[in-house]
C-alpha positions as CSV (number, residue, x, y, z in Angstrom):
1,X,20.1,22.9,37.4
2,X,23.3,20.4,37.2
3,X,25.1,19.6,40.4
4,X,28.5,17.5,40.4
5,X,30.0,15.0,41.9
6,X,33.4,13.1,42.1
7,X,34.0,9.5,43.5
8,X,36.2,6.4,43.0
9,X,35.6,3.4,41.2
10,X,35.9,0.1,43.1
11,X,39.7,-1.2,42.5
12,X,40.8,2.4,41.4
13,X,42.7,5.2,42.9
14,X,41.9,7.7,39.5
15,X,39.1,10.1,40.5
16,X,36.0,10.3,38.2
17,X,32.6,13.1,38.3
18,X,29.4,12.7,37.9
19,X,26.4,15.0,36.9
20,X,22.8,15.3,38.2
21,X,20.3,17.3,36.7
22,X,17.2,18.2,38.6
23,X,14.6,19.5,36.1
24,X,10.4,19.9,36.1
25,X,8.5,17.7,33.8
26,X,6.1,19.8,31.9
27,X,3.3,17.3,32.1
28,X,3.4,15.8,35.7
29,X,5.1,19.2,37.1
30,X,7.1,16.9,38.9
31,X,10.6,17.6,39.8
32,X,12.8,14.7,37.9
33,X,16.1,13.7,37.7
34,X,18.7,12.7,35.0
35,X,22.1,12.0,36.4
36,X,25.6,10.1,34.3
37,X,28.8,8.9,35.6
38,X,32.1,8.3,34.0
39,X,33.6,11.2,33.3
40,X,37.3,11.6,34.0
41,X,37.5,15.6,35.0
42,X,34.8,18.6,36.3
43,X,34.6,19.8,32.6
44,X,34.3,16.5,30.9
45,X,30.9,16.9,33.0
46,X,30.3,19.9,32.5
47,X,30.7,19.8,29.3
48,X,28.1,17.0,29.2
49,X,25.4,18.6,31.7
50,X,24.9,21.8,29.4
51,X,24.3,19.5,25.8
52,X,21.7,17.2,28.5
53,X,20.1,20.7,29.9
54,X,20.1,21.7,26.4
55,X,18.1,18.2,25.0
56,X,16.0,18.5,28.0
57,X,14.3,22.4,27.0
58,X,14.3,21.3,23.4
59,X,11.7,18.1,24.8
60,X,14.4,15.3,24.3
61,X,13.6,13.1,26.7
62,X,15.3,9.7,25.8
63,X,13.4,6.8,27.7
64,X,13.8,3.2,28.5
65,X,10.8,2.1,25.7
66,X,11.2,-0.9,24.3
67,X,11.1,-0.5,20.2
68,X,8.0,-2.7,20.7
69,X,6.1,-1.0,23.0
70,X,7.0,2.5,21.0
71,X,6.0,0.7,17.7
72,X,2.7,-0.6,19.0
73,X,2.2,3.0,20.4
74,X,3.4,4.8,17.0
75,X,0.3,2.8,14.8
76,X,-2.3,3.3,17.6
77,X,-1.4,7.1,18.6
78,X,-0.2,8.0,14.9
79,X,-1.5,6.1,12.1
80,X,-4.9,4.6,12.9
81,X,-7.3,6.9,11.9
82,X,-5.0,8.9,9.8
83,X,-4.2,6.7,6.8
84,X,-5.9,4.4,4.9
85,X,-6.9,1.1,6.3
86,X,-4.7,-0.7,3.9
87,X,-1.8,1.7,5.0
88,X,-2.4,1.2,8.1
89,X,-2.5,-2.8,7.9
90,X,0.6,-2.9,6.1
91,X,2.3,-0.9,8.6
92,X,1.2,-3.7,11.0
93,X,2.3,-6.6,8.8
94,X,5.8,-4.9,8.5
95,X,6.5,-4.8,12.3
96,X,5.0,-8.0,12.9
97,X,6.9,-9.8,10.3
98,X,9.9,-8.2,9.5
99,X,10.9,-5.7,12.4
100,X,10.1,-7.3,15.5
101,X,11.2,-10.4,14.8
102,X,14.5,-9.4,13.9
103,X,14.9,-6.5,16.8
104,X,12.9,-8.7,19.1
105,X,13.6,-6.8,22.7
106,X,15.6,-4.2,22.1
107,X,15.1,-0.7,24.0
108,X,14.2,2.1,21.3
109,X,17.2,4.7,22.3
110,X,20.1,1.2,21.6
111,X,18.9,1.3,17.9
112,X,21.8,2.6,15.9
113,X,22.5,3.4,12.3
114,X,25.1,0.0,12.1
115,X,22.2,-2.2,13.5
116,X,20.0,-1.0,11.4
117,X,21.7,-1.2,8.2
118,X,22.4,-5.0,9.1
119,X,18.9,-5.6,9.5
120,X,18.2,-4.4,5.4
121,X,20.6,-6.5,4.4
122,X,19.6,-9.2,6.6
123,X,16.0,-8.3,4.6
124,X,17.8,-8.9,1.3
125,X,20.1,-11.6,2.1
126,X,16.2,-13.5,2.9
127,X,15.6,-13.0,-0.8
128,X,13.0,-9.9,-0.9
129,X,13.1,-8.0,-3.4
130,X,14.5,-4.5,-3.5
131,X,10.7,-3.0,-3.2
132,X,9.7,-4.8,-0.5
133,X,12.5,-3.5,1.0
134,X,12.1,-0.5,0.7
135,X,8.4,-0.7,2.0
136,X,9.5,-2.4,5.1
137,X,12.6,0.7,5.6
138,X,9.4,3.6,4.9
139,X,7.5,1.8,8.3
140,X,10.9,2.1,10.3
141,X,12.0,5.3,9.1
142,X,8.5,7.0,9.7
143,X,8.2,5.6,13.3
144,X,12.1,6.9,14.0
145,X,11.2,10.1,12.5
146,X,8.3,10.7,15.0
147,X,10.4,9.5,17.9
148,X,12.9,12.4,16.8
149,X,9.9,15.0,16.8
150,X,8.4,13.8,20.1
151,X,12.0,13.9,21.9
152,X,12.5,10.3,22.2
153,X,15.5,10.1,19.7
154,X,17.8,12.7,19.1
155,X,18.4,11.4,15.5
156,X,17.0,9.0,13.1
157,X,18.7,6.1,12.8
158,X,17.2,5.0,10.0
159,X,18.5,7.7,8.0
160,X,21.4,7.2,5.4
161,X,20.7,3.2,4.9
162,X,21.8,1.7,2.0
163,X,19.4,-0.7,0.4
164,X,21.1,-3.3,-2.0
165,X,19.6,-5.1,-5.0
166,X,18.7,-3.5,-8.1
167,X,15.1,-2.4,-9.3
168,X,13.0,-4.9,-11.3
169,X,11.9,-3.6,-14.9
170,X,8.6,-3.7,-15.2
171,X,7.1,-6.1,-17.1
172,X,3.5,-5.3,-17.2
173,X,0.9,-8.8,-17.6
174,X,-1.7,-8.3,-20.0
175,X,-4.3,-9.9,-22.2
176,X,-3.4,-9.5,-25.8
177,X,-6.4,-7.7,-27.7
178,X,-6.4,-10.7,-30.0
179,X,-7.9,-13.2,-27.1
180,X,-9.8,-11.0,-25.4
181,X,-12.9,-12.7,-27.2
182,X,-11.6,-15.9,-26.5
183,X,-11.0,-15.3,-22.2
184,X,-14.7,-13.7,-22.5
185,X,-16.6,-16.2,-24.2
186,X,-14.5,-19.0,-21.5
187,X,-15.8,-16.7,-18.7
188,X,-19.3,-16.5,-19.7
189,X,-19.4,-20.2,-20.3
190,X,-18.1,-20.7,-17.0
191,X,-20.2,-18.8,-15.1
192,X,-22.2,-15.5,-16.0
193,X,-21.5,-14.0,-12.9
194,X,-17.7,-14.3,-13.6
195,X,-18.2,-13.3,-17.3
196,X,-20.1,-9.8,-16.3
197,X,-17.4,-9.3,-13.2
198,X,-14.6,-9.7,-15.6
199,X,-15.8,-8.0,-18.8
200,X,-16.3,-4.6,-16.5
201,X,-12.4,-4.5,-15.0
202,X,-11.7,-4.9,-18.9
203,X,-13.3,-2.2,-20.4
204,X,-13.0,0.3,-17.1
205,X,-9.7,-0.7,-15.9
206,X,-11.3,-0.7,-11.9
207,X,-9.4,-2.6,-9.5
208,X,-11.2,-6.2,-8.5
209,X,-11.5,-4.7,-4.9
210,X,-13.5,-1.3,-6.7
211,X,-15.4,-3.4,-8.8
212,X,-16.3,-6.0,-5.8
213,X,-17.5,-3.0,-3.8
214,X,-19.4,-1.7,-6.3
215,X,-23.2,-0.6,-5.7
216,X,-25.7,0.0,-7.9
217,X,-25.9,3.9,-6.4
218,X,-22.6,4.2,-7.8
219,X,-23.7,3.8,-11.5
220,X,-25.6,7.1,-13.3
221,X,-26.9,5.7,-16.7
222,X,-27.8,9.2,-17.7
223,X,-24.3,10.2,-17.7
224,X,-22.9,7.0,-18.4
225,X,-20.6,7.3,-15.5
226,X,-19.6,4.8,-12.3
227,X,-18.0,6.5,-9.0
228,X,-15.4,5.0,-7.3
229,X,-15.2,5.8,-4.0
230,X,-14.5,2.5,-2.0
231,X,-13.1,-1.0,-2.2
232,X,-14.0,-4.1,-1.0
233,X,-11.5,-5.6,2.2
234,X,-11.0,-9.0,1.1
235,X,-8.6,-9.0,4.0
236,X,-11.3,-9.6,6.5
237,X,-14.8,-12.2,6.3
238,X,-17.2,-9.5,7.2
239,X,-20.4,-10.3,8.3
240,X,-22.6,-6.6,7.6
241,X,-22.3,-4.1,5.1
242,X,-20.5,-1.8,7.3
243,X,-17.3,-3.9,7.7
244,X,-17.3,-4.4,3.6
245,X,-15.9,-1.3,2.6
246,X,-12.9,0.1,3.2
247,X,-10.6,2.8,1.7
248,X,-9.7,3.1,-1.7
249,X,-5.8,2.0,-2.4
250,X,-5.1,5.7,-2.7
251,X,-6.5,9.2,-2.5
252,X,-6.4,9.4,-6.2
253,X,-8.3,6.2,-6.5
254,X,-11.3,8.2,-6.1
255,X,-12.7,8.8,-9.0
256,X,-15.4,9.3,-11.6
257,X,-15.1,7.4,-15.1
258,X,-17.2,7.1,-18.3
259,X,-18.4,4.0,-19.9
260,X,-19.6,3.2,-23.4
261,X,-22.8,1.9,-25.0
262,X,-21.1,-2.2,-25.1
263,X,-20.7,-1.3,-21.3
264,X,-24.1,0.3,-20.5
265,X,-26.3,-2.8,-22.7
266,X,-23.9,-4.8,-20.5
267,X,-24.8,-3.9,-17.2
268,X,-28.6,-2.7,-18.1
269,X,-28.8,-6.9,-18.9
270,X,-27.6,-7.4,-15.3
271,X,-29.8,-5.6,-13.8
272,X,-32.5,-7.6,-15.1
273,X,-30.5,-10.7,-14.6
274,X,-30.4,-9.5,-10.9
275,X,-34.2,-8.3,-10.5
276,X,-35.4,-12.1,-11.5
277,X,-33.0,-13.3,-8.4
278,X,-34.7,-10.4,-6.3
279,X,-38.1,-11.6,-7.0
280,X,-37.2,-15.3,-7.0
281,X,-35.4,-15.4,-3.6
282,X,-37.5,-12.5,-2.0
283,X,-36.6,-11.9,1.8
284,X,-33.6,-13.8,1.3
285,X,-31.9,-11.6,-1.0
286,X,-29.6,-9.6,0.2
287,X,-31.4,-6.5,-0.7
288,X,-28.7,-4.0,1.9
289,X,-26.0,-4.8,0.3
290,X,-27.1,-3.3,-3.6
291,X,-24.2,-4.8,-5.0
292,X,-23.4,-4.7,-8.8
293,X,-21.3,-7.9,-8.5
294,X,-22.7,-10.0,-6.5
295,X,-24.2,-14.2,-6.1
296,X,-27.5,-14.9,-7.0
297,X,-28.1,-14.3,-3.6
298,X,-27.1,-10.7,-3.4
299,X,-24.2,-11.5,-1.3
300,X,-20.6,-10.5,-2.1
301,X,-18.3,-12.4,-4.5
302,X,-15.3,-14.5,-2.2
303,X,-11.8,-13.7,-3.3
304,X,-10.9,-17.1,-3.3
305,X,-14.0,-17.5,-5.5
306,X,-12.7,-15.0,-8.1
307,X,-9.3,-16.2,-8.1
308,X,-10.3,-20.2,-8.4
309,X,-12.6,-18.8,-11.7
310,X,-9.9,-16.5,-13.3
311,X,-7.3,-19.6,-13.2
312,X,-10.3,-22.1,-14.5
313,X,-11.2,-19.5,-17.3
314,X,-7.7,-18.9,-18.2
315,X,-7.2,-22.4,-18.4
316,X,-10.6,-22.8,-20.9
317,X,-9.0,-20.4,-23.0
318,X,-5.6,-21.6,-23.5
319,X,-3.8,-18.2,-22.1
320,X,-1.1,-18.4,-19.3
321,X,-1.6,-19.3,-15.9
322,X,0.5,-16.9,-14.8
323,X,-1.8,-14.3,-15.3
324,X,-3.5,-12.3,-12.4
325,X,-6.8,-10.6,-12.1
326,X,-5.0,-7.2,-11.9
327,X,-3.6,-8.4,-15.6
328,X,-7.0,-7.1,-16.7
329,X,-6.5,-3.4,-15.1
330,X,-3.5,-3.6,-17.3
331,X,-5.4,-5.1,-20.5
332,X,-7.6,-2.1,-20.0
333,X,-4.5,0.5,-20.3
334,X,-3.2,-1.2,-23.1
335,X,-6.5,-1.6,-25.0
336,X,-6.7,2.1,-24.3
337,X,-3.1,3.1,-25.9
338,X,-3.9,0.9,-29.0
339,X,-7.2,3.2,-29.3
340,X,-5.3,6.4,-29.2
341,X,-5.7,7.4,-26.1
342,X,-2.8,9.6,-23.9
343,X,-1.1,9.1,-20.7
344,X,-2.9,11.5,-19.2
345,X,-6.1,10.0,-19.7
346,X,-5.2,7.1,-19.0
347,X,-3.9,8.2,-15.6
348,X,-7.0,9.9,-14.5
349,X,-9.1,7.0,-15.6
350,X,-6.5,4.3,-13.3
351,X,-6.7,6.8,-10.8
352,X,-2.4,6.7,-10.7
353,X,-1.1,9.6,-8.6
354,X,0.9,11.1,-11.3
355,X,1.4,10.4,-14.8
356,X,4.4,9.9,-14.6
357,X,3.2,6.3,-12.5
358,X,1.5,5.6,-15.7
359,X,4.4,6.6,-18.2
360,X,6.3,3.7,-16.3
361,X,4.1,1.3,-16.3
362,X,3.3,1.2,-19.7
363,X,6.3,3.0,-21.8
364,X,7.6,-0.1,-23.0
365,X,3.8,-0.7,-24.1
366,X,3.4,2.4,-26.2
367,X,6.7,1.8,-27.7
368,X,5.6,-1.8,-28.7
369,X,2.3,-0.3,-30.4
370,X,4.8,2.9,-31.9
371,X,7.2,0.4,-33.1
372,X,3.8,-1.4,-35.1
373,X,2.2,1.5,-36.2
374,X,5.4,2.7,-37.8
375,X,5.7,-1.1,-39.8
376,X,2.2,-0.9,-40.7
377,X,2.7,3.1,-42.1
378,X,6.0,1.8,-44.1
379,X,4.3,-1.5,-45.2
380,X,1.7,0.9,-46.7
381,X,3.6,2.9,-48.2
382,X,5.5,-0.1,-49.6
383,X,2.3,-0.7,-51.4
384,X,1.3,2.5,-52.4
385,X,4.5,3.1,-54.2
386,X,4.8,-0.1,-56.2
């Protein structure tokens, strides 16, 4: 129910009206109030009252929450638990490092589409690229979307932004097939752990994190298969198995994949490597973790370890330093195209969402070996017709 008002501003003769609406909150059952001034006739008011009364059935209820209190609320009330931890952590690193240090203060309901579209390009004026970007708008714009749901917006202002810069092409790192002998026999000189560890993201194309978090449960040598149902958080220093594991990157990274007999000898030898250690160290092993990849002592393999030997092993082998452990995910894929193999198998075995993830990742790829195959058909045919 609205009531009205008129009254006078200080230092002004012209008349001005007011609204008040008394209304019940449906959680408290409390009789509340929502009351504006400044409006220059009875109608102007009135006017104004019946789109309020109308907000307030619909649940808008447009509050005084800071956009840091709402955004701390958001991730505990609506994201923890329901996405994956490493969603859920970059969700956190967004706000903390992009969005509240820009916003800093501001109340939730002042956040307008102008504002916001200054702080993008304030984003890529910073030098970020246009996909971290666009990462950093998917946090904002999902918080402001459930603000507009729960009443506490009546539109998203992050809706409609314009984010500049173009989109990088794709230039996909990889070992060339030609020195994968070479960055093997460096690894396994190095250290065998690192050689074994290496050698299995190669021919199975598993993440470091899946192959880090990989148990010996996971493996069926009957049906030469490995499950992939976790990865290892190299995000925290966890102290017990239970704070190891986390999430794979994405739903489809679940998965089941085949190996081969150089794959199967491979890891057959390791578990023999690994039984010696177990009856060497005895007690001291750490027998709870049954990890595939693991130190002499059974206990998980660093990530600062792993990246110090991939640079050192690179280095042995002459091959670029720019390089990356994922390079070897990639190697995998490639490896796989020059053996025949489709983009849909290739996809299932990645565990990409779609094929059509894989079909950009490595078109330019295919069309490198499609471009060789069709010199080496002509070259033959060159020589078969002379």
């Amino acid at each position: 129910m609205a009531t009205f008002h008129k009254y006078k501003k200080k230092g002004s003769n012209k008349d001005f009206w007011e609204y008040r609406i008394y209304y019940h909150d449906p959680i408290t059952k409390k009789i509340r109030e929502r009351a504006k001034k400044g409006f220059k006739s009875k109608p102007e008011a009135k006017l104004a009252a019946a789109e309020m009364e109308r907000k307030l059935l619909e649940g808008y209820e447009q509050t005084d929450i800071s956009l840091k209190s709402y955004l701390e609320n958001w991730l505990q009330e609506y994201k923890k638990g329901t996405v994956r931890k490493n969603t859920f952590q970059l969700h956190q690193q967004n706000i903390k490092n992009h969005i509240l240090p820009y916003f800093k203060n501001i109340v939730l309901k002042d956040l307008k589409p102008l504002m916001y579209q200054k702080f993008i390009n304030h984003l890529a004026e910073q030098g970020y690229s246009r996909r971290t970007v666009e990462i950093v708008h998917g946090t904002m714009y999902n918080a402001c979307e459930k603000a507009v749901i729960t009443g506490k917006l009546e539109k998203n202002p992050c809706a409609g932004v314009t984010i500049k810069g173009e989109k990088k092409k794709m230039e996909t790192e990889f070992i060339e097939s030609a020195h994968i002998s070479d960055f093997l026999s460096a690894a396994y000189n190095y250290n065998y752990i690192y050689g074994v560890f290496f050698r299995t993201l190669i021919e199975t194309g598993m993440r470091k994190g899946e192959a880090a978090a990989l148990q010996w449960s996971d493996i069926d040598f009957k049906k030469k298969t490995i499950s992939i149902t976790k990865s290892f958080d190299f995000q925290e220093a966890p102290k017990n198995s239970d704070e190891m594991f986390g999430d794979t990157k994405t739903y489809n990274s679940t998965r089941i994949i085949t190996f081969g007999k150089f794959l199967e000898d491979t890891l057959k030898f390791h578990i023999k490597y690994q039984n010696q250690n177990k009856l060497a160290l005895g007690d001291t092993y750490r027998h709870d973790l049954n990890l595939v990849f693991a130190r002499n002592d059974g206990d998980y393999l660093p990530k600062s370890t792993l990246h110090n030997a991939f640079k050192r092993i690179l280095k042995a082998a002459d091959l670029p330093q720019n390089l990356k452990i994922h390079s070897l995910r990639h190697t995998h894929a490639v490896l796989q195209l020059e053996a025949g193999a489709d983009m849909k198998y290739i996809q299932e075995r990645l565990g990409h969402g779609s094929m059509q993830i894989t079909a950009d990742v490595y078109s330019h790829v295919s069309k490198k070996i499609e471009e060789r195959q069709t010199s080496n058909f002509d070259n033959y045919m060159d020589d078969l017709l002379k």
